[in-house]
LOFIBA-975834 format. One record per atom (N, C-alpha, C, O): x, y, z; residue in one letter. Coordinates in steps of 0.1 Angstrom, whole numbers, padded with zeros to 4 digits, always signed. Example, Ala and Ser with C-alpha at 12.3 -4.5 7.8 and 13.67 -1.06 7.14 Angstrom:
// residues 2
+0132-0057+0078A +0123-0045+0078A +0132-0033+0078A +0142-0033+0085A +0128-0022+0071S +0137-0011+0071S +0129+0000+0079S +0134+0011+0080S 
This chain:
// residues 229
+0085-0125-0204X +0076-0131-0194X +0083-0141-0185X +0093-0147-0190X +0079-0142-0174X +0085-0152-0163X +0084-0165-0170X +0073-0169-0173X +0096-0173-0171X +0092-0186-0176X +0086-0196-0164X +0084-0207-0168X +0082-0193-0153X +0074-0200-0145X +0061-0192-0146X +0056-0193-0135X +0054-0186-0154X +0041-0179-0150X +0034-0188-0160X +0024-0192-0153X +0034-0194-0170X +0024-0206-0174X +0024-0215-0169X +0013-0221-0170X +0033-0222-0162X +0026-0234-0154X +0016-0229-0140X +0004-0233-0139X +0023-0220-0132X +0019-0210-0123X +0004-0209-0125X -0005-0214-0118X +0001-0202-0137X -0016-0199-0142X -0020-0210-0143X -0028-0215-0135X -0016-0213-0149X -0025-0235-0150X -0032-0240-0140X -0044-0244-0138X -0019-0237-0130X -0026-0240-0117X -0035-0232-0105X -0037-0234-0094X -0037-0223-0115X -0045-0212-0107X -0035-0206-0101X -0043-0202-0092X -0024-0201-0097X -0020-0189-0092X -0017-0180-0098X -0014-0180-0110X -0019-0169-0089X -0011-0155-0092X +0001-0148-0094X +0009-0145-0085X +0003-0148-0106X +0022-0140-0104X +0019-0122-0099X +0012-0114-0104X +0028-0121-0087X +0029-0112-0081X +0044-0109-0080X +0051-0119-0077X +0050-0096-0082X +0058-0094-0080X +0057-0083-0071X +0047-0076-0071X +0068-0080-0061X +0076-0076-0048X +0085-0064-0054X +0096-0068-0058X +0083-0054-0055X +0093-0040-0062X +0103-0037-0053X +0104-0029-0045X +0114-0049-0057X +0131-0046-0049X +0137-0034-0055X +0142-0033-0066X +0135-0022-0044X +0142-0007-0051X +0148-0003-0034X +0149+0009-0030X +0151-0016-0025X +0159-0008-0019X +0154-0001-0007X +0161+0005+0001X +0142-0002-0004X +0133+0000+0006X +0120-0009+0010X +0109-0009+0005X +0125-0016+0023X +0105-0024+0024X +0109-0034+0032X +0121-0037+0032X +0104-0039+0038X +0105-0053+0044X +0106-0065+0038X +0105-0075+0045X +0109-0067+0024X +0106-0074+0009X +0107-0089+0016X +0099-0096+0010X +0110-0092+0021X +0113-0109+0021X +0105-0113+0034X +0103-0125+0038X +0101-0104+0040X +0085-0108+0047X +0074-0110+0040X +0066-0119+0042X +0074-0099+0029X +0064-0100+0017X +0065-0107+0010X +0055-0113+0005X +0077-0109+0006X +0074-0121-0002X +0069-0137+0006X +0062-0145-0001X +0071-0140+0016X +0072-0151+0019X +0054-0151+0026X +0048-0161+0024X +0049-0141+0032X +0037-0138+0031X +0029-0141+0021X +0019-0147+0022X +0035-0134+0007X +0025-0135-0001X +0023-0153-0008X +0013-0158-0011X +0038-0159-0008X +0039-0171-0008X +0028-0178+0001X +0021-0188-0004X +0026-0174+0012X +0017-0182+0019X +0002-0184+0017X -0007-0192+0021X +0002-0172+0010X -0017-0169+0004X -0018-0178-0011X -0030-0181-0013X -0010-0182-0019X -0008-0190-0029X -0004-0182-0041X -0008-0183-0053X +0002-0173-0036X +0006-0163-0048X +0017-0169-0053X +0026-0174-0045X +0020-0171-0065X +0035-0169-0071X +0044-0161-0067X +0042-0153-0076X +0053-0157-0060X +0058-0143-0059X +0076-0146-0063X +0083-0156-0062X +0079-0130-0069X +0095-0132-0076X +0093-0112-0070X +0084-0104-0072X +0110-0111-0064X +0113-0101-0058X +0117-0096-0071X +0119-0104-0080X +0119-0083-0073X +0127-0079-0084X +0124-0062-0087X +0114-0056-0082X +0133-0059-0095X +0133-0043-0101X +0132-0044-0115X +0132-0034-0122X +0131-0053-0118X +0129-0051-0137X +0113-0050-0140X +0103-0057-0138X +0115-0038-0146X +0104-0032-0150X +0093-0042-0159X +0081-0042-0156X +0097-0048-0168X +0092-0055-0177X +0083-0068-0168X +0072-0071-0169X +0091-0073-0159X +0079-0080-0152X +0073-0075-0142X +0062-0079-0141X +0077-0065-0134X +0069-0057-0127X +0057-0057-0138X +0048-0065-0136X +0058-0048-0150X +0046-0046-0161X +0038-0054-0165X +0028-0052-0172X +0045-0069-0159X +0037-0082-0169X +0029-0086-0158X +0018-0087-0162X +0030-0088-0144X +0025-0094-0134X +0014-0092-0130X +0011-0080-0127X +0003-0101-0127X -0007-0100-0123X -0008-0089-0112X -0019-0083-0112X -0001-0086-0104X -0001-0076-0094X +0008-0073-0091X +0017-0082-0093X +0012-0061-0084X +0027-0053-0083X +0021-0052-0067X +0010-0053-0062X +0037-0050-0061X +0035-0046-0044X +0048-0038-0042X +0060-0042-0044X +0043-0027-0040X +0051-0017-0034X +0055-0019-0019X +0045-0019-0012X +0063-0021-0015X +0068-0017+0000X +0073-0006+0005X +0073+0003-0004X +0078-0001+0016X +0083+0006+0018X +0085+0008+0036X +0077+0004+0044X +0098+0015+0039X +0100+0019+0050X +0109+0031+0052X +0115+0035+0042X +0109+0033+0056X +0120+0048+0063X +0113+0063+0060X +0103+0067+0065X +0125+0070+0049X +0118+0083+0052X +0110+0081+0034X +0113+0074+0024X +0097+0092+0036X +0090+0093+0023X +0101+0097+0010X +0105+0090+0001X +0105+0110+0012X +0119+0114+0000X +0130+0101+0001X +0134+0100-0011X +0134+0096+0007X +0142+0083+0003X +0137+0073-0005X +0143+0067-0014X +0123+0072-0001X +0118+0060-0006X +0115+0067-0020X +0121+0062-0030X +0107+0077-0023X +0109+0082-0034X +0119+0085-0045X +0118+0086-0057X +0130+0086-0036X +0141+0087-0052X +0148+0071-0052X +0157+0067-0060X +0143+0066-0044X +0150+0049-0047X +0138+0043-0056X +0139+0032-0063X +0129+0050-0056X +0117+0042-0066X +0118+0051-0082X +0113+0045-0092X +0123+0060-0082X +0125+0065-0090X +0139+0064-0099X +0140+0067-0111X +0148+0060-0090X +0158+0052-0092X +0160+0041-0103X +0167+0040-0113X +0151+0033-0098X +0147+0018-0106X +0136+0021-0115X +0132+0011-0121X +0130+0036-0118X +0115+0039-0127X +0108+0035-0122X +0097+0035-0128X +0107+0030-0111X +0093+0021-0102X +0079+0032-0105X +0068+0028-0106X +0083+0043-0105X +0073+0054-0106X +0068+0055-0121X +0058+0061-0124X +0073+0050-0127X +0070+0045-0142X +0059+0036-0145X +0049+0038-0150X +0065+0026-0139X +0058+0014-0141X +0043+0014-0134X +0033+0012-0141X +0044+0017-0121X +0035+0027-0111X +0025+0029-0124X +0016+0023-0130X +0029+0042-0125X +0018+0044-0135X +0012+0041-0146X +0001+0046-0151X +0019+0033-0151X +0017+0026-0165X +0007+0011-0161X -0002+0006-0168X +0011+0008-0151X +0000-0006-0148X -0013+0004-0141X -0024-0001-0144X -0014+0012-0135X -0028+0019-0132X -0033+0023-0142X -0045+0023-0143X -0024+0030-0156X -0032+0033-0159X -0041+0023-0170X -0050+0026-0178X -0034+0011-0167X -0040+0002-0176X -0049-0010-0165X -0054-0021-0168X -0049-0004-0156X -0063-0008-0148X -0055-0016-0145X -0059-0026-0150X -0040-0020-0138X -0036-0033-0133X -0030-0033-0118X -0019-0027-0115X -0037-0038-0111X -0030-0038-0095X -0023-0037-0087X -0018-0048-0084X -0017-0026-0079X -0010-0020-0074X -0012-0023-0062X -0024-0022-0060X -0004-0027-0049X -0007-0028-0034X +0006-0023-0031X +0017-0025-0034X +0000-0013-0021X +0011-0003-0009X +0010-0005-0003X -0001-0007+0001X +0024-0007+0006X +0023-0013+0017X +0034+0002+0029X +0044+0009+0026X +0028+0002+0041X +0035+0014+0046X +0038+0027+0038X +0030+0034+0031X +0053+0031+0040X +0056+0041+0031X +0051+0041+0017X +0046+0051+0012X +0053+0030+0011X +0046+0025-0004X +0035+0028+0003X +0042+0029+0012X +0024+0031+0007X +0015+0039+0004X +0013+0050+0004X +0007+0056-0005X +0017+0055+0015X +0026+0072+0019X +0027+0080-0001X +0021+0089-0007X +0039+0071-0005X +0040+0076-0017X +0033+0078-0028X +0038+0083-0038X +0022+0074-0027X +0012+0071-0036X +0005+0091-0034X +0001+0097-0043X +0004+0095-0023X -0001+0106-0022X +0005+0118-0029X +0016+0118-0035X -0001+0129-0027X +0010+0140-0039X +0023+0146-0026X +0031+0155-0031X +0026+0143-0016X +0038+0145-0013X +0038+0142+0004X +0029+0139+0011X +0052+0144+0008X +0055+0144+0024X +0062+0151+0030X +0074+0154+0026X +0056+0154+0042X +0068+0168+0044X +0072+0160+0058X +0064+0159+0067X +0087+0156+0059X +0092+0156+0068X +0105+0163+0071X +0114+0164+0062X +0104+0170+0089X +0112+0180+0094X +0114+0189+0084X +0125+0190+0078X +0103+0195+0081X +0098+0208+0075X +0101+0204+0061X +0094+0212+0055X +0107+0198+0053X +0112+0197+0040X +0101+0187+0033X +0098+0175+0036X +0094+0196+0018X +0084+0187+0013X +0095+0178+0000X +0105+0182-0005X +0089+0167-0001X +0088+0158-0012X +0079+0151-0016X +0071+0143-0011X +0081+0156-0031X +0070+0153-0044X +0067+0138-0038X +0076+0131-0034X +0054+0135-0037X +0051+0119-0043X +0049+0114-0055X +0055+0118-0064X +0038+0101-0056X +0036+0098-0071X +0020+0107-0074X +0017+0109-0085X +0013+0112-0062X -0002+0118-0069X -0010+0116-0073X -0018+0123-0080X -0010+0103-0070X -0022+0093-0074X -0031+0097-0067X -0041+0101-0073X -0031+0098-0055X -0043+0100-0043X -0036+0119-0042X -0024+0123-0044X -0049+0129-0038X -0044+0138-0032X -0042+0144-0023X -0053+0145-0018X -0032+0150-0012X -0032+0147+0003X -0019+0146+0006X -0011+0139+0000X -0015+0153+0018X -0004+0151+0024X +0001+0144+0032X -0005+0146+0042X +0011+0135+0035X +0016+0130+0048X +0024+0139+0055X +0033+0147+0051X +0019+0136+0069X +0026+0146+0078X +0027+0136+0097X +0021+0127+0104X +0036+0143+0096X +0041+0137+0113X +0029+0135+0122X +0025+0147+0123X +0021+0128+0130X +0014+0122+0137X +0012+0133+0149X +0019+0130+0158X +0007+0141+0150X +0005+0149+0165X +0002+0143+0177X -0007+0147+0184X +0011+0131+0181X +0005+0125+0195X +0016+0126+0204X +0026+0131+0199X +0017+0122+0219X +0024+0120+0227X +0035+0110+0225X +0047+0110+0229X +0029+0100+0217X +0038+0090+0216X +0037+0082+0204X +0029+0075+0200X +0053+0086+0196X +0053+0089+0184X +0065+0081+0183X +0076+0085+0187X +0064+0066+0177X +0060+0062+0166X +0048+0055+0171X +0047+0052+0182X +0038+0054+0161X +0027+0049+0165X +0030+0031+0160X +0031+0028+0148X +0032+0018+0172X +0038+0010+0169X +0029+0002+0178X +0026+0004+0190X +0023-0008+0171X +0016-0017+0178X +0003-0024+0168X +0003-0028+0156X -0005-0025+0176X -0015-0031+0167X -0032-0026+0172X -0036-0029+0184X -0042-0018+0158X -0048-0014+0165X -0058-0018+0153X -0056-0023+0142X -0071-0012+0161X -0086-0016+0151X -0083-0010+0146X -0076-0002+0150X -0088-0010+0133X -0093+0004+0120X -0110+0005+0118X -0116-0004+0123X -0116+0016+0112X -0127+0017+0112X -0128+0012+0095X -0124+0021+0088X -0131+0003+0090X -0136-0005+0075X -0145+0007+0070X -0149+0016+0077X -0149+0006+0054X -0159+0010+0047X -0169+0003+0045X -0165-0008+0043X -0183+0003+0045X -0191-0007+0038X -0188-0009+0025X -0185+0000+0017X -0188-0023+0022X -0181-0026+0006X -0171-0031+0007X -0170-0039-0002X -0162-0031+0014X -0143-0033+0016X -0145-0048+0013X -0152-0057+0019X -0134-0047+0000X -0130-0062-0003X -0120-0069+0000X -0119-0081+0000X -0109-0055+0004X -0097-0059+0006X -0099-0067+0024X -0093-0078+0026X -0109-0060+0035X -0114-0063+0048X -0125-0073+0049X -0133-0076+0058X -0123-0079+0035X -0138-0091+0035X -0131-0100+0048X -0120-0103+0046X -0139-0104+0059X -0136-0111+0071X -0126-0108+0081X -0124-0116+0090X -0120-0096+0078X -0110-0092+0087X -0118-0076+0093X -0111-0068+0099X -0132-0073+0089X -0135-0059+0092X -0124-0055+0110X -0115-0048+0114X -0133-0064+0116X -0132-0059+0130X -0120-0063+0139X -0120-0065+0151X -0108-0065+0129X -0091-0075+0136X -0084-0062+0138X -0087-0050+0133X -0080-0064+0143X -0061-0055+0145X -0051-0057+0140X -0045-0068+0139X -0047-0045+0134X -0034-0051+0124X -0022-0041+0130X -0023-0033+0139X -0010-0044+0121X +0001-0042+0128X +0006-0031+0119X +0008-0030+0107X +0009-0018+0135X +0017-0004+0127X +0030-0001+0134X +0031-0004+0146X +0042+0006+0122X +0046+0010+0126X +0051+0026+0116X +0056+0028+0105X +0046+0035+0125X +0047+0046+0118X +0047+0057+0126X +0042+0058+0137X +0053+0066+0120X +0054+0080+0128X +0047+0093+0116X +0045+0105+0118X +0044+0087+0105X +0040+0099+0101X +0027+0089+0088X +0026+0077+0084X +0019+0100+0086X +0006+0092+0083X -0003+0107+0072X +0002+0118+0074X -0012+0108+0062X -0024+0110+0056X -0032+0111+0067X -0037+0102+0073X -0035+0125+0071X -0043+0127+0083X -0059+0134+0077X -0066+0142+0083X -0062+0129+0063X -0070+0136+0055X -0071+0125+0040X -0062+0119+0035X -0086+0126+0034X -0084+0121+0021X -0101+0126+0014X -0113+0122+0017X -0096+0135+0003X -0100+0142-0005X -0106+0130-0017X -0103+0118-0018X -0115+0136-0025X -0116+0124-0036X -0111+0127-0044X -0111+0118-0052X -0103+0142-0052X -0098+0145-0060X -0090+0157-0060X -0093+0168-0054X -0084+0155-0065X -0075+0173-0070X -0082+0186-0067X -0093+0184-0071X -0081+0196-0063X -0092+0207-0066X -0106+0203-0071X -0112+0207-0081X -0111+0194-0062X -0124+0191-0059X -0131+0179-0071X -0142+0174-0069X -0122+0174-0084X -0125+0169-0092X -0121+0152-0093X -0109+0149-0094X -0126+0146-0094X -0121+0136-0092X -0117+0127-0103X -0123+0126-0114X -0104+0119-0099X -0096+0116-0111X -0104+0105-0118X -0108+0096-0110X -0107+0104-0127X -0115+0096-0140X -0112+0085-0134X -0121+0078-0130X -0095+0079-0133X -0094+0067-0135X -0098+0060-0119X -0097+0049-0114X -0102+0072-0112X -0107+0063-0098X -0120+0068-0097X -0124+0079-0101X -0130+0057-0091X -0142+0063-0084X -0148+0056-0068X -0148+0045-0063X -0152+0066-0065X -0159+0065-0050X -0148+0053-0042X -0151+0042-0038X -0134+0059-0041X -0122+0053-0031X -0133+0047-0017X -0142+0053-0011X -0128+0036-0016X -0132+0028+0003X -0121+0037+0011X -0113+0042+0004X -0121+0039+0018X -0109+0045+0029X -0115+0041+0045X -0125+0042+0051X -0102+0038+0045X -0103+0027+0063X -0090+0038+0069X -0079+0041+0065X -0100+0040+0083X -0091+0048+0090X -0089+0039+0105X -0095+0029+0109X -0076+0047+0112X -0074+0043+0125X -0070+0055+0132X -0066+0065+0127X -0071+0051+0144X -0064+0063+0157X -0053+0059+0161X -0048+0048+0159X -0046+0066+0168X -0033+0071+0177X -0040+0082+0186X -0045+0092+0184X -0036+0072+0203X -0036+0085+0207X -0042+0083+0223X -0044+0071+0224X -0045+0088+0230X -0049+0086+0241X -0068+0092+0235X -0071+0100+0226X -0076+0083+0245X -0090+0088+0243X -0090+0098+0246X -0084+0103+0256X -0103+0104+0231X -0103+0121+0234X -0098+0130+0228X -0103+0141+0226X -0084+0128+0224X -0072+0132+0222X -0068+0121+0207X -0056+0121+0209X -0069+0116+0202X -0072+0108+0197X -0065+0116+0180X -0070+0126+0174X -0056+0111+0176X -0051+0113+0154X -0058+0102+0150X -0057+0090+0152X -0068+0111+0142X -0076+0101+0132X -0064+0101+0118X -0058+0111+0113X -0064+0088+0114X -0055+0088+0102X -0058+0081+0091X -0065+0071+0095X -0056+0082+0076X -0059+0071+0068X -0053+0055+0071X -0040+0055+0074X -0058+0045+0072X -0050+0032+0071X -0047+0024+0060X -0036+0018+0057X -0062+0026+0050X -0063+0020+0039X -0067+0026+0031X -0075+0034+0033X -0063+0023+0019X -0075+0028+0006X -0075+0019-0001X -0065+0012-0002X -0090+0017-0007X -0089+0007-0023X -0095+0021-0029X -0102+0030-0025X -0087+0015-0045X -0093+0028-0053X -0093+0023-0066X -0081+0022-0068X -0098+0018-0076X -0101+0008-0086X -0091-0001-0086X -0093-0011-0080X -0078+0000-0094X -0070-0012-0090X -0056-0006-0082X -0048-0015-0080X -0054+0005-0079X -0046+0011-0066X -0052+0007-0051X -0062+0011-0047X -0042-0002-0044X -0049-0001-0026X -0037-0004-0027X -0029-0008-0035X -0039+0001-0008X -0026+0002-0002X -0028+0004+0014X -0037+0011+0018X -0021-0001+0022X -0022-0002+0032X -0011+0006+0046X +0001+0006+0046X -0020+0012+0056X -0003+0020+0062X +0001+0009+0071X +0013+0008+0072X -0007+0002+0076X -0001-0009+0082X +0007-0020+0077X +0009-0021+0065X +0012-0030+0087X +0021-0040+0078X +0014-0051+0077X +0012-0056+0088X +0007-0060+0065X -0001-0071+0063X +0007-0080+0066X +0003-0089+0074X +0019-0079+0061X +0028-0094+0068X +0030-0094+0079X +0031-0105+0084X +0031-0086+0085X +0035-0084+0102X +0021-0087+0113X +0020-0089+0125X +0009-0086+0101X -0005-0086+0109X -0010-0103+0111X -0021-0106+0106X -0006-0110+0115X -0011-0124+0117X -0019-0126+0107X -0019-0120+0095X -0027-0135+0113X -0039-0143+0104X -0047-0134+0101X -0056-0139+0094X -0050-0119+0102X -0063-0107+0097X -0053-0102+0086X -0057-0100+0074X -0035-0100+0091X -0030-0095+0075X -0029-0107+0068X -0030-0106+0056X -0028-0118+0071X -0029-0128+0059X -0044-0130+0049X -0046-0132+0037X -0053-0130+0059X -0065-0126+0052X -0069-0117+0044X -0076-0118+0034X -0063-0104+0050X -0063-0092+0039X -0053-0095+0021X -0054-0092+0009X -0044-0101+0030X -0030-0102+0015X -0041-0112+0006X -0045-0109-0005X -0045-0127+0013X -0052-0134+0003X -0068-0123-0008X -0071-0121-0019X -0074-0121+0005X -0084-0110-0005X -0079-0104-0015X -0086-0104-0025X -0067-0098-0018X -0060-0087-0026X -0055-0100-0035X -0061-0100-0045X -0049-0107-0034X -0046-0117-0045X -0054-0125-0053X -0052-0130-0064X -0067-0126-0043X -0078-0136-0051X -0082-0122-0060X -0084-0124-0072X -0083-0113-0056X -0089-0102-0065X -0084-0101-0083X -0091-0098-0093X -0068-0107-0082X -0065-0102-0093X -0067-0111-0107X -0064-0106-0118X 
């Protein structure tokens, strides 16, 4: 265990660890999550990834990269071993991308982790990467959007979950029920890519947008997700 996580708890914080495998914006995240009063420690060792009050996936570039660099470090291990012990998981961008059963970029698929079912795929707009900052549509209930429903947060992406199923061939996975999912557009009115932005799904959420990059509505979102744990 981290020899700083008992004074840490004492004082009411959260130890969160930051999954350094090599892909992510990691030291915006971290210093982000710093600012909501998290504990936070970067790292690839599985054993505190496993111990930590919450795990944060990052990610940027292509889905198959990010995937064998997380697989690399067993990230996909741990991944599943803290969901399936009901422990907190936050995706962030491609880290959420990955969480779905795969992505197919310039025609070539790669496996995801499968947690969620559903593809990512390239964005059908004029103007692609989708880079800026835009509303999302919230769920009633969202804990992760408690006081941020109606903000703009910050994207950068060209490929996205243009779809979300509640389960495998129609069944839904035990250890999740009734997912929140927050969507956004790309696109000129009319014409318009509806896409996933968010999901919470018991202790899996993840976001396609970037919370550190989102001012004071992503800092509001990152503290919801940490008071949660």
């Amino acid at each position: 265990m981290n020899p700083a996580s008992a004074p840490a708890r004492a004082a009411g914080r959260r130890q969160v660890v930051v999954l350094d495998y090599g892909f992510g914006n990691v030291r915006s995240a971290v210093r982000a999550l710093e600012r909501v009063g998290a504990e936070v420690e970067l790292t690839a060792d599985l054993t505190r990834a496993a111990e930590a009050d919450g795990l944060v996936v990052p990610g940027v570039g292509a889905f198959a990269a990010c995937m064998a660099g997380l697989r690399a470090v067993r990230g996909d291990q741990v991944i599943d071993r803290r969901l399936a012990g009901s422990r907190p998981v936050l995706g962030i961008c491609v880290g959420m991308q990955v969480m779905f059963d795969a992505g197919v970029e310039h025609g070539e698929r790669a496996e995801g982790l499968g947690e969620w079912p559903g593809v990512v795929e390239r964005i059908d707009a004029p103007v692609v990467p989708h880079m800026g900052w835009s509303p999302v549509e919230t769920p009633e209930g969202s804990r992760l959007f408690a006081g941020v429903e109606h903000e703009r947060f910050y994207f950068v992406h060209s490929y996205a979950a243009q779809e979300f199923t509640q389960g495998h061939d129609g069944d839904a996975d035990p250890r999740y029920t009734a997912p929140l999912v927050t969507w956004a557009r790309h696109g000129a009115p009319g014409s318009e890519v509806r896409f996933v932005a968010a999901v919470e799904s018991g202790p899996l959420a993840a976001t396609q947008f970037h919370p550190e990059k989102s001012g004071d509505a992503g800092a509001t979102l990152l503290e919801n997700w940490v008071r949660s744990l």
